[in-house]
C-alpha positions in Angstrom: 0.0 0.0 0.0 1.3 3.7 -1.3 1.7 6.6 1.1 -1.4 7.8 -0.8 -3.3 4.9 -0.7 -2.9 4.9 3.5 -4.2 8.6 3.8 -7.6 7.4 2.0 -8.1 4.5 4.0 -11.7 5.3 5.7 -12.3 4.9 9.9 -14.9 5.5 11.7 -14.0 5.5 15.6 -12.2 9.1 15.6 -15.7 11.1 15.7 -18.5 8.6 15.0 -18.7 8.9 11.5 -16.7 8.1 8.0 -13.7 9.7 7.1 -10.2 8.9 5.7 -7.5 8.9 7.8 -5.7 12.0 6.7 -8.8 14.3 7.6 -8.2 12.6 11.1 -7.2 15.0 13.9 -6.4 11.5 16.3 -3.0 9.3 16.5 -4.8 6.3 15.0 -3.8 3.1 13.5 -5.5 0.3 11.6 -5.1 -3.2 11.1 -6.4 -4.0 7.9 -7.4 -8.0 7.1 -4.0 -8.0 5.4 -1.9 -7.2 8.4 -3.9 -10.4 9.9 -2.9 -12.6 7.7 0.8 -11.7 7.8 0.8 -11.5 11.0 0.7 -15.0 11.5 -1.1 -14.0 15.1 -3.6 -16.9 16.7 -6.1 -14.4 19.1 -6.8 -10.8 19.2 -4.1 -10.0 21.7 -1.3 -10.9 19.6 -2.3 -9.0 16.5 -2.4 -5.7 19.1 1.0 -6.6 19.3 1.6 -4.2 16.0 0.1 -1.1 17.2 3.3 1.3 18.4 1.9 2.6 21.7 -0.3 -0.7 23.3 1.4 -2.8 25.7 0.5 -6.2 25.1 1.5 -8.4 28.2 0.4 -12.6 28.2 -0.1 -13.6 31.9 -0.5 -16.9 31.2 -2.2 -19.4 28.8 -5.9 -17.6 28.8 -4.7 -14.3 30.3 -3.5 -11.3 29.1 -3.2 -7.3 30.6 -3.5 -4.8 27.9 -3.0 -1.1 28.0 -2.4 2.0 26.3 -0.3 5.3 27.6 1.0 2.6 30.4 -0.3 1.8 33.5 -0.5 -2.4 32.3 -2.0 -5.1 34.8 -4.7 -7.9 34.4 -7.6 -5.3 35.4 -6.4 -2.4 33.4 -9.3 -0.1 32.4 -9.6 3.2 31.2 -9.4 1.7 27.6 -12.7 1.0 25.6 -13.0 -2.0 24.0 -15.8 -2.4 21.3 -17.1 -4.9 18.8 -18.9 -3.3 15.3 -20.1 -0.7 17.9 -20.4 -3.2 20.7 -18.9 -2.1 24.1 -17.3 -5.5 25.7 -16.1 -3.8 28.8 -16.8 -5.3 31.7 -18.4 -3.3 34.6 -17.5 -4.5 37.7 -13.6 -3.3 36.9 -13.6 -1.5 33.9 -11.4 -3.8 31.9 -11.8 -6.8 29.5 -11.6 -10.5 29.8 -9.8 -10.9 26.4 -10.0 -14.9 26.8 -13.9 -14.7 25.8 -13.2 -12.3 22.8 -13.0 -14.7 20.2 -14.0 -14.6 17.0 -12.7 -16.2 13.5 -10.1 -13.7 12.7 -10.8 -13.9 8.7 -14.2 -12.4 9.5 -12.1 -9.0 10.5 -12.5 -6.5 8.6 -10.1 -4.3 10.3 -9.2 -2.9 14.1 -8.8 0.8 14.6 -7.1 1.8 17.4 -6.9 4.8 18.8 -4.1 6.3 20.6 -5.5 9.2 23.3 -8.1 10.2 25.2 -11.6 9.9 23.3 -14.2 10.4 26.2 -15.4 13.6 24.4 -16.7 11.1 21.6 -17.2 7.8 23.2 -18.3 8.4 27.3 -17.0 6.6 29.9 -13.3 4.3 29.8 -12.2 5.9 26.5 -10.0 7.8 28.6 -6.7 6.0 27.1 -7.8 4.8 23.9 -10.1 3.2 21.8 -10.1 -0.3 20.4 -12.4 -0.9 17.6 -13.0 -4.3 15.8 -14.9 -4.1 13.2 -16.2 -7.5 11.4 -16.7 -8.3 7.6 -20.3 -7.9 6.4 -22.1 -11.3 5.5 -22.1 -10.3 1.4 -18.5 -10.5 1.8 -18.1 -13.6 3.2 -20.4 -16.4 0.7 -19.1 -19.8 0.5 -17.8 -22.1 3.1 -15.1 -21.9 5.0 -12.7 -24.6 6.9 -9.6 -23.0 8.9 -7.3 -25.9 11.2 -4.4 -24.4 13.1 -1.8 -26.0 15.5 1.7 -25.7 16.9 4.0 -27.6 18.9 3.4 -25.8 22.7 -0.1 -27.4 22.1 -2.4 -25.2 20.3 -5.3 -26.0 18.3 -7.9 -24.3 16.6 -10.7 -25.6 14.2 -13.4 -23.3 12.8 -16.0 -24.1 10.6 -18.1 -21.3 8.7 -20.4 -20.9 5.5 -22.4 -18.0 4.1 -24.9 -17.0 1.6 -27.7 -14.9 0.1 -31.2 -15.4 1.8 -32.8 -13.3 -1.3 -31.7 -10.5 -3.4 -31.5 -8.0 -0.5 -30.5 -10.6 2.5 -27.2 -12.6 3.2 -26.3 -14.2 5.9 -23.3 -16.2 7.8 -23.0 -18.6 10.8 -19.8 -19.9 12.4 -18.5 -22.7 15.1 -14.9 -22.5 16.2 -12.9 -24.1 18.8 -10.1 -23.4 20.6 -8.4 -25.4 22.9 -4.5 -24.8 24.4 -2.6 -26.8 26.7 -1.1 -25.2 29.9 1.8 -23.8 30.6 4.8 -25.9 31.5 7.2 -26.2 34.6 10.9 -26.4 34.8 11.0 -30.2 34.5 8.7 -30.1 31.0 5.3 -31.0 32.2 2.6 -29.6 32.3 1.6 -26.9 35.2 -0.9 -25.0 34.8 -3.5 -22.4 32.4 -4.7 -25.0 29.8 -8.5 -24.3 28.7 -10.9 -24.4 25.5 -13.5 -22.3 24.1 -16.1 -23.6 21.7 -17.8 -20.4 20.0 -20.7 -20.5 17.5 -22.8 -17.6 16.1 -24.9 -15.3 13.5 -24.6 -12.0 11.3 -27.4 -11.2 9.4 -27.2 -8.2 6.9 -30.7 -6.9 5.4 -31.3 -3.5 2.8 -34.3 -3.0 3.5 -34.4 0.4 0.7 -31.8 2.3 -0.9 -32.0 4.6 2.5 -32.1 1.9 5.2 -30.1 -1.3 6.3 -30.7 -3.7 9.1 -27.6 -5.9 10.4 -28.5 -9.0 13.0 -25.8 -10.7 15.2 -25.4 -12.6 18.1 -23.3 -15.9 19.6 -23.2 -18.2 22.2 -20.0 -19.5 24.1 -19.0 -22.1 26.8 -15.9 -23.3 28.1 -12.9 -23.9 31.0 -9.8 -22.8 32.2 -7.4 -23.6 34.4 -6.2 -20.5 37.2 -4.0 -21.0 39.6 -4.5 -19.9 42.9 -3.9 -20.0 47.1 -6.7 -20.3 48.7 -7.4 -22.0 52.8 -9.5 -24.8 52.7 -10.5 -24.2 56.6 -10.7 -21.2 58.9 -9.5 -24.1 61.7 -5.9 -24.7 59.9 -5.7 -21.6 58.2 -2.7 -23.1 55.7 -2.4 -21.9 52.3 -2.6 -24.1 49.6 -2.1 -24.1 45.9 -4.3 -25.6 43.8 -5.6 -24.7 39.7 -8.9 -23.6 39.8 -11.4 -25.0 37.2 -13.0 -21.9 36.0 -16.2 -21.9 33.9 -16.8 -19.9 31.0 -20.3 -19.4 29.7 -22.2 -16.0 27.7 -23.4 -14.9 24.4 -24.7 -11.5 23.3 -27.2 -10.5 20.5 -27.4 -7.2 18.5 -29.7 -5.5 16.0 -28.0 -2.3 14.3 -30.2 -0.3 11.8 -28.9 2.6 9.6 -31.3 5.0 8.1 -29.5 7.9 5.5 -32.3 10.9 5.1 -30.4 12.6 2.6 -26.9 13.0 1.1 -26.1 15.4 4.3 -27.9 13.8 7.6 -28.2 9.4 8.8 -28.9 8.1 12.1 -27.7 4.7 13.7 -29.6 3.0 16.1 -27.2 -0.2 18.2 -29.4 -2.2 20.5 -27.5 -5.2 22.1 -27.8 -7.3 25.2 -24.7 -9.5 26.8 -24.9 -11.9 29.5 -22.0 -13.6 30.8 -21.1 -16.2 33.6 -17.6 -17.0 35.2 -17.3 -19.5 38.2 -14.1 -17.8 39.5 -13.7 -15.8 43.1 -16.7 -14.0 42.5 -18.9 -16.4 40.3 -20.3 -13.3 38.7 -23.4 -13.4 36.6 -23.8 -10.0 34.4 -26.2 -9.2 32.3 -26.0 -5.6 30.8 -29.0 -4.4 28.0 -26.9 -1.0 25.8 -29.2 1.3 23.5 -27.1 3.6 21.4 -28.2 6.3 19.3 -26.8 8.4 16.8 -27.5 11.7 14.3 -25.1 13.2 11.6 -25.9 16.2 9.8 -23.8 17.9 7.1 -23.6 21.7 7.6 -22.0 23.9 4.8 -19.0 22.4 3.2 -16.7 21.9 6.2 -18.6 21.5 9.2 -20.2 18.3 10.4 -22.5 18.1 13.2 -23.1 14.8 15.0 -25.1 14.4 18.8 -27.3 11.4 20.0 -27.4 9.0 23.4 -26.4 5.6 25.3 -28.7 4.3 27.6 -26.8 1.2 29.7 -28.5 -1.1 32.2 -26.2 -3.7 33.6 -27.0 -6.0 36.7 -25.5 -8.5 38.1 -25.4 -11.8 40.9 -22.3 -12.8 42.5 -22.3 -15.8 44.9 -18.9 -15.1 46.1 -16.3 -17.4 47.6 -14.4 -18.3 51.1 -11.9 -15.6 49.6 -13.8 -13.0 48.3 -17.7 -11.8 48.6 -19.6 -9.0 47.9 -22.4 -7.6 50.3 -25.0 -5.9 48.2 -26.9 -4.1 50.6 -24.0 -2.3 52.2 -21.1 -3.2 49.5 -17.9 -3.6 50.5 -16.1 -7.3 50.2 -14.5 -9.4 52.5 -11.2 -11.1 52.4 -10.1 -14.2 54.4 -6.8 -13.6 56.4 -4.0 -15.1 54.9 -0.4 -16.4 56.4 1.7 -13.9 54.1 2.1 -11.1 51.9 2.8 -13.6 49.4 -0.3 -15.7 49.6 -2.7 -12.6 49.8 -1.1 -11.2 46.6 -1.9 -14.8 44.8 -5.0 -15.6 46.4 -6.7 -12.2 46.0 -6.3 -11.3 42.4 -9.7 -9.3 42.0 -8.1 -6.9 45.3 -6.6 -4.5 43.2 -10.1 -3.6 41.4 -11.8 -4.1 45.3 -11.8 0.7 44.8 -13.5 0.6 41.4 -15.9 -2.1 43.1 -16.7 0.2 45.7 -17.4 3.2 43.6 -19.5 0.9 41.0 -21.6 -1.1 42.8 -23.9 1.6 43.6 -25.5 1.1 40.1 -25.6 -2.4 40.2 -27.6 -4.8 41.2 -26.0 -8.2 43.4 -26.9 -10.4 46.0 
């Protein structure tokens, strides 16, 4: 691709509407489906790995901190994280759980990320950056589709995909892929700890319904394990710490409708409804569910000027049982944390502590028990 080829390549996430990058007043850059394939990169993490200015950090086998302008841990927030207009944050700390974003990476399109503060445009944890994925529309995407990867440190990945026309204005696709990674080994060569699989199906769904308006449909369903490890005290009598790899379950799914309606030449509006729901049976075996209406108005004024204003209505609540470890009171809030017999131990058993602030200061909105 030519310098001038670069300056006309089109993004959306700098103010909410089309434009080529050189008319961009942002530090962005953009992954095209190009810089995927060459990439040779397996997830979503390790493609971020080409953006100057993200820290990309892999914790373990299904864990990974990611940041921009610094600040990198496994609860990093302040960065927002979306999904063809799809916020995947996750409230109760701000951040992502990038194991569960999973999706066939030849149905990218491209990622634009954006290097900076963008609350102006986007609202709340844009304060960093932006991270947009933006997928293939089904019309792109006819045919089937059969992708097998694997590696020696025990990898493998099998996804299974076809797509069509359901009439002259309709297409469609659906997908199944499966992931599944052995753990991370020890100093002697066997196997310690981190292993887990994914299986991951879903929908898109695009409809023009005229000349002036288009409907898009999408949703998917996941489930799966992984191994954590962690300290925990199996009695209050003996209170002994002990290590053990905790069997977490994963378990969600999400569906969207976005509809796009052009007025004239000048003015459009976008309309995102979505609803997510996820479960994870770690410290705080947290079930979310969080409904996002998202609207949008562009109008053209004059030859320079563009106007653009609209809404986001979010409502997000939540159940967490808790554990021996960690528990959350919903009437009062607050959490408590069993004692433990060192620094050490408290730092390993009690990964969610760091976020126990944001928890305080967000759990006013939500709803647990």
């Amino acid at each position: 691709m030519n310098i001038e080829d670069l300056m006309n390549v089109e993004v959306t996430s700098v103010s909410r509407r089309q434009q080529s990058l050189s008319q961009t007043a942002a530090a962005v850059f953009v992954i095209t489906q190009d810089d995927i394939q060459r990439s040779g990169a397996t997830n979503i993490p390790d493609i971020l790995r080409m953006v100057p200015g993200v820290y990309v950090a892999q914790i373990s086998r299904n864990d990974w901190a990611i940041s921009i302008r610094g600040m990198n841990g496994r609860f990093s927030n302040e960065l927002l994280v979306m999904i063809d207009g799809r916020t995947v944050y996750v409230p109760t700390f701000g951040g992502v759980f990038w194991d569960v974003v999973d999706l066939p990476l030849e149905d990218i399109d491209r990622i634009e990320v954006i290097r900076g503060p963008g609350g102006s445009v986007w609202g709340a944890n844009a304060v960093n950056g932006v991270i947009n994925i933006l997928t293939k529309k089904a019309a792109s995407t006819h045919g089937a589709m059969i992708v097998a990867r694997g590696d020696t440190s025990g990898l493998e990945i099998g996804t299974v995909q076809y797509g069509g026309k359901i009439s002259n204005s309709a297409d469609f696709r659906v997908f199944a892929n499966y992931r599944n990674e052995d753990g991370l080994r020890d100093p002697t060569g066997d196997l310690s700890f981190g292993g887990w699989h994914l299986l991951h199906g879903g929908f898109r769904t695009d409809v023009r319904l005229s000349s002036r308006d288009a409907l898009s449909f999408q949703g998917d369903l996941y489930t799966g394990q992984e191994g954590v490890p962690q300290l925990t005290m199996p009695t209050v009598a003996a209170p002994v710490a002990v290590d053990y790899v905790n069997q977490v379950g994963l378990s969600g799914g999400f569906l969207q409708a976005t509809w796009d309606h052009r007025f004239s030449s000048r003015s459009s509006t976008t309309v995102i409804a979505s609803y997510q729901r996820y479960a994870r049976s770690d410290e705080l075996n947290e079930r979310r569910g969080t409904f996002d209406l998202d609207f949008q108005y562009n109008l053209s004024v004059g030859e320079r000027n563009e106007v653009a204003w609209g809404f986001d209505f979010r409502h997000s609540s939540s159940r967490s049982e808790g554990s021996f470890v960690v528990s959350l009171r919903g009437s009062e809030g607050g959490c408590f944390c069993a004692p433990s017999t060192s620094s050490k131990s408290a730092a390993t058993a009690l990964p969610w502590l760091p976020m126990v602030p944001k928890l305080f200061k967000n759990w006013r909105g939500t709803r647990s028990t």
